[in-house]
C-alpha positions in Angstrom: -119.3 -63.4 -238.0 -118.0 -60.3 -236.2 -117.2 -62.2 -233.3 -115.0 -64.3 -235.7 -113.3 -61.5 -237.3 -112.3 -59.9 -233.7 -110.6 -63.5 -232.8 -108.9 -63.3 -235.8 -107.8 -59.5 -235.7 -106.8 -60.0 -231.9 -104.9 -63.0 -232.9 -102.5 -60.9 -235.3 -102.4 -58.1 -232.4 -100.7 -60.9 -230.4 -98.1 -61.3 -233.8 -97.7 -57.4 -234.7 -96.9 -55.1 -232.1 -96.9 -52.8 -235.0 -100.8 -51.7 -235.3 -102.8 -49.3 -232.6 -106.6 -50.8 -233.2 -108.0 -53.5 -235.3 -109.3 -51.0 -238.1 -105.9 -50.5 -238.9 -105.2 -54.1 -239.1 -108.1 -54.4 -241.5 -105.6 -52.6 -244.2 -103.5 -54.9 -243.5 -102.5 -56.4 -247.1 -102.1 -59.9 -245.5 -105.6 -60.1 -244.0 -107.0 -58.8 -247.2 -105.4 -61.4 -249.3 -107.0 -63.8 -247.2 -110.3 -62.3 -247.1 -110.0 -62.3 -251.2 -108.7 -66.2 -250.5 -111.9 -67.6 -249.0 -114.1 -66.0 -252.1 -111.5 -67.5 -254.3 -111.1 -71.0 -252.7 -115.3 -71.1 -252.5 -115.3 -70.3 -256.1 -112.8 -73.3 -256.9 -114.7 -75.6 -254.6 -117.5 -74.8 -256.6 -116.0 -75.5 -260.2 -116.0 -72.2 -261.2 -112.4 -72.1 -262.1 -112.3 -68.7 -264.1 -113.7 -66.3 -261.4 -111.7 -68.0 -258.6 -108.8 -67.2 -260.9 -110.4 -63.8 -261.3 -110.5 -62.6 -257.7 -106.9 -64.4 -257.5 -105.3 -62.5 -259.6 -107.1 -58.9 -258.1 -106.0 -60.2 -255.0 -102.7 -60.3 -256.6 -102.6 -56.8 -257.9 -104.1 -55.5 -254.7 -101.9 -57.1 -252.0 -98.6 -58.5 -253.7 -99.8 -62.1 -252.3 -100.4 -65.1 -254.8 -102.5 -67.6 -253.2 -103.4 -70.0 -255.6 -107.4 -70.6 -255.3 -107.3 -74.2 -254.6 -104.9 -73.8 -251.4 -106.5 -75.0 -248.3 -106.3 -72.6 -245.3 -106.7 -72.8 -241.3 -107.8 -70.1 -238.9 -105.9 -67.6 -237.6 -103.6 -67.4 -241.1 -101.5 -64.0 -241.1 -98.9 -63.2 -244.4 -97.2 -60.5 -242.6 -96.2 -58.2 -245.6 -96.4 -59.4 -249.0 -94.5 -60.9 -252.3 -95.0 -64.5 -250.6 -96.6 -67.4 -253.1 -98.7 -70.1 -252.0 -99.2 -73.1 -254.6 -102.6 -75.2 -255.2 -102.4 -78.1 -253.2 -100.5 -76.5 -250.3 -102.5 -77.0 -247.3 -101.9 -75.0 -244.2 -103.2 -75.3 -240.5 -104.4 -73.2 -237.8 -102.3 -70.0 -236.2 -99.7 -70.5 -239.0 -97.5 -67.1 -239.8 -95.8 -66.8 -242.9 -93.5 -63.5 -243.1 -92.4 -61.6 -246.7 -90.3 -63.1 -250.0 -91.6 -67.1 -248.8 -92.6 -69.5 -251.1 -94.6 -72.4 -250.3 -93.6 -74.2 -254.0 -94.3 -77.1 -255.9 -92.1 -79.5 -257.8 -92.6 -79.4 -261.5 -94.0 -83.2 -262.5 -92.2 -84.5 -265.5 -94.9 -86.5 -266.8 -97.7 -83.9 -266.6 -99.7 -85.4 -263.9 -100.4 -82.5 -260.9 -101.6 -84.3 -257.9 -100.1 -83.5 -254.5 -96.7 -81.0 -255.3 -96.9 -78.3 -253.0 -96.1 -78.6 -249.1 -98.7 -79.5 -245.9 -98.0 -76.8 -242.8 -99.3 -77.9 -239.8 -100.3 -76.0 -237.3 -98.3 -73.2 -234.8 -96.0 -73.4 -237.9 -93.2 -69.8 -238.5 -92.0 -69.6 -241.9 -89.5 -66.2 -241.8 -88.5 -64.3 -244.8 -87.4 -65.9 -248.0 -88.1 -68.9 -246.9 -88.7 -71.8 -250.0 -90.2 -74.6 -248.7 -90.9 -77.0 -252.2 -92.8 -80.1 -253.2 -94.9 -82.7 -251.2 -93.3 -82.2 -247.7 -94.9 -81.7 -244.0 -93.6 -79.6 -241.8 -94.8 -80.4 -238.6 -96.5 -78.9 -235.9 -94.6 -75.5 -234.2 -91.6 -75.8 -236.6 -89.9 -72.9 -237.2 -88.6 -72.1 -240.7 -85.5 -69.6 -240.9 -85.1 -66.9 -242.7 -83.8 -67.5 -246.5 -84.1 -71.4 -245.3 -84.8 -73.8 -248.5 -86.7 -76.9 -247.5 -87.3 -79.8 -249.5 -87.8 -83.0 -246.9 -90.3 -83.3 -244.2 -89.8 -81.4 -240.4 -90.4 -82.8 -237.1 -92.5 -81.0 -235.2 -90.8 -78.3 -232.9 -87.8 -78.2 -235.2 -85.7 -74.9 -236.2 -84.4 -75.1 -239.7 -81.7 -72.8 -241.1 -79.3 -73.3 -244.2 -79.5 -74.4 -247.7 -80.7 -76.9 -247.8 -82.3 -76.6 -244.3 -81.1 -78.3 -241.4 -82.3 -78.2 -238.2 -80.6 -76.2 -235.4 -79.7 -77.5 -231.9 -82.1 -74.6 -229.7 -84.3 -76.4 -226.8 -87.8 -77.1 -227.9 -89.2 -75.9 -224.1 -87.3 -72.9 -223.8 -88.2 -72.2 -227.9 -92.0 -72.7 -227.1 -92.2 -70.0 -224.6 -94.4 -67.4 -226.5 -94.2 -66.5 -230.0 -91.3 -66.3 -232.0 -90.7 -63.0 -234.3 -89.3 -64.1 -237.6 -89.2 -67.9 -236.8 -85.3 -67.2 -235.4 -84.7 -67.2 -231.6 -82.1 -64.1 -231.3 -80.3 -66.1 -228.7 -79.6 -69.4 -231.3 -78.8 -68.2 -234.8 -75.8 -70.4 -235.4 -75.6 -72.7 -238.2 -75.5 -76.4 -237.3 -72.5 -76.9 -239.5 -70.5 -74.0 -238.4 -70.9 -74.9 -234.8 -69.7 -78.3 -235.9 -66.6 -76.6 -237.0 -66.2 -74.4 -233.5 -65.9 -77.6 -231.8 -63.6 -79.3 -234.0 -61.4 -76.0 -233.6 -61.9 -76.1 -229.8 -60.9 -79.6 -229.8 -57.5 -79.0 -232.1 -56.4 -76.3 -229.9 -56.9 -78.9 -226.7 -55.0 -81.3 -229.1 -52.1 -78.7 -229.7 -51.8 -77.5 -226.3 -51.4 -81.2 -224.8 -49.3 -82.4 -227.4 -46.7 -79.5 -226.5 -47.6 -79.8 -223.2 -45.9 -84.0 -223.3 -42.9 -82.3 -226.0 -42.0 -80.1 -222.8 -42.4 -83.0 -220.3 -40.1 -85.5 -223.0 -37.4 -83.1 -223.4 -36.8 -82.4 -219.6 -37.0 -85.9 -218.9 -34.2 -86.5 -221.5 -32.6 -83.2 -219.6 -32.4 -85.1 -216.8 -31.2 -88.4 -218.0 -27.9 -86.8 -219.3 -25.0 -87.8 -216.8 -23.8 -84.4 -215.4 -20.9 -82.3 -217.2 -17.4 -82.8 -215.1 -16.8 -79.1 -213.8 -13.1 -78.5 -215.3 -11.9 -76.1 -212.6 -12.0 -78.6 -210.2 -10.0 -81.1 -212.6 -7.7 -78.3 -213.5 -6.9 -78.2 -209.7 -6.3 -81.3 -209.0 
């Protein structure tokens, strides 16, 4: 078990630069909301649905995390920070960091009936701050979820998302994968899909304006020099 609890404190290390030894990374309010999270999610396995709401909600008040106890959780889980939710049939994989203000929400059922409403995370997955990602949907394996992102239909695996309502961004997958990503956003690929989009189409009408007065030019000093040439009156006056 100790051995266990090293992996997992040496795997957040690799993720926070911030702490100096693993003691301090045991205050961590992350790695205690998940510690609380495993008592919880036993308890709800187990039927015993008012204690695993118990410890959920002195989780809660402890850490600022709400992790539903019926959430099913990988290794290597870190919430770095708090205020994030997690809903009850959100299921998450292995080495999945989720950073402050996310939301991994459900869709309210009109008729009722719960079932399957909250998202599946595979594994690798980044989900940055104040991220939503809502209902049924898989994000697949070493997506990366942008800050304030809202996602509602399933990610391929490897994808950036950014925007409301997320779209994915045009950053190379191998270059992407090289280590891990603080905050889900590569610094070097922040753009929005759509606004790119529009730096192109500008790009394209300045080509446009410069070529179209570029053939005005050529037209009017080929009309120059189809004139016939102007009789030079001195010399008439002369003769």
């Amino acid at each position: 078990m100790f051995g266990a609890l090293s992996e997992y404190l040496d795997s957040i290390r690799v993720r926070d630069p911030a702490p100096r030894s693993r003691w301090e990374i045991l205050l961590y309010p992350g790695v205690l909301a998940l510690g609380l999270h495993r008592v919880a999610h036993w308890l709800f396995t187990g039927e015993l649905y008012f204690l695993a709401r118990l410890v959920n909600h002195i989780s809660r008040f402890l850490t600022a995390i709400d992790i539903h106890p019926g959430a099913q959780i990988g290794k290597f889980f870190f919430v770095d920070h708090g205020f994030v939710v997690i809903g009850e049939t959100a299921v998450i994989g292995d080495n999945v960091t989720i950073y402050q203000g996310a939301t991994l929400g459900g869709r309210n059922p009109t008729d009722g009936v719960g079932g399957k409403r909250h998202p599946t995370i595979e594994d690798d997955v980044i989900v940055s701050l104040g991220a939503a990602i809502l209902g049924p949907v898989t994000v697949g394996k070493g997506a990366r979820i942008g800050a304030n992102a809202v996602v509602t239909k399933d990610v391929a695996p490897g994808s950036v998302m950014v925007g409301i309502p997320a779209r994915p961004t045009p950053v190379d997958a191998a270059e992407k994968q090289r280590g891990f990503v603080q905050y889900g956003t590569p610094c070097s690929q922040t753009f929005d899909p759509n606004t790119q989009k529009l730096e192109l189409l500008q790009c394209e009408i300045r080509q446009m304006q410069e070529r179209i007065a570029q053939l005005i030019d050529e037209r009017d000093e080929a009309r120059r020099a189809a004139l016939p040439a102007e009789p030079d009156r001195d010399s008439g006056t002369a003769a």
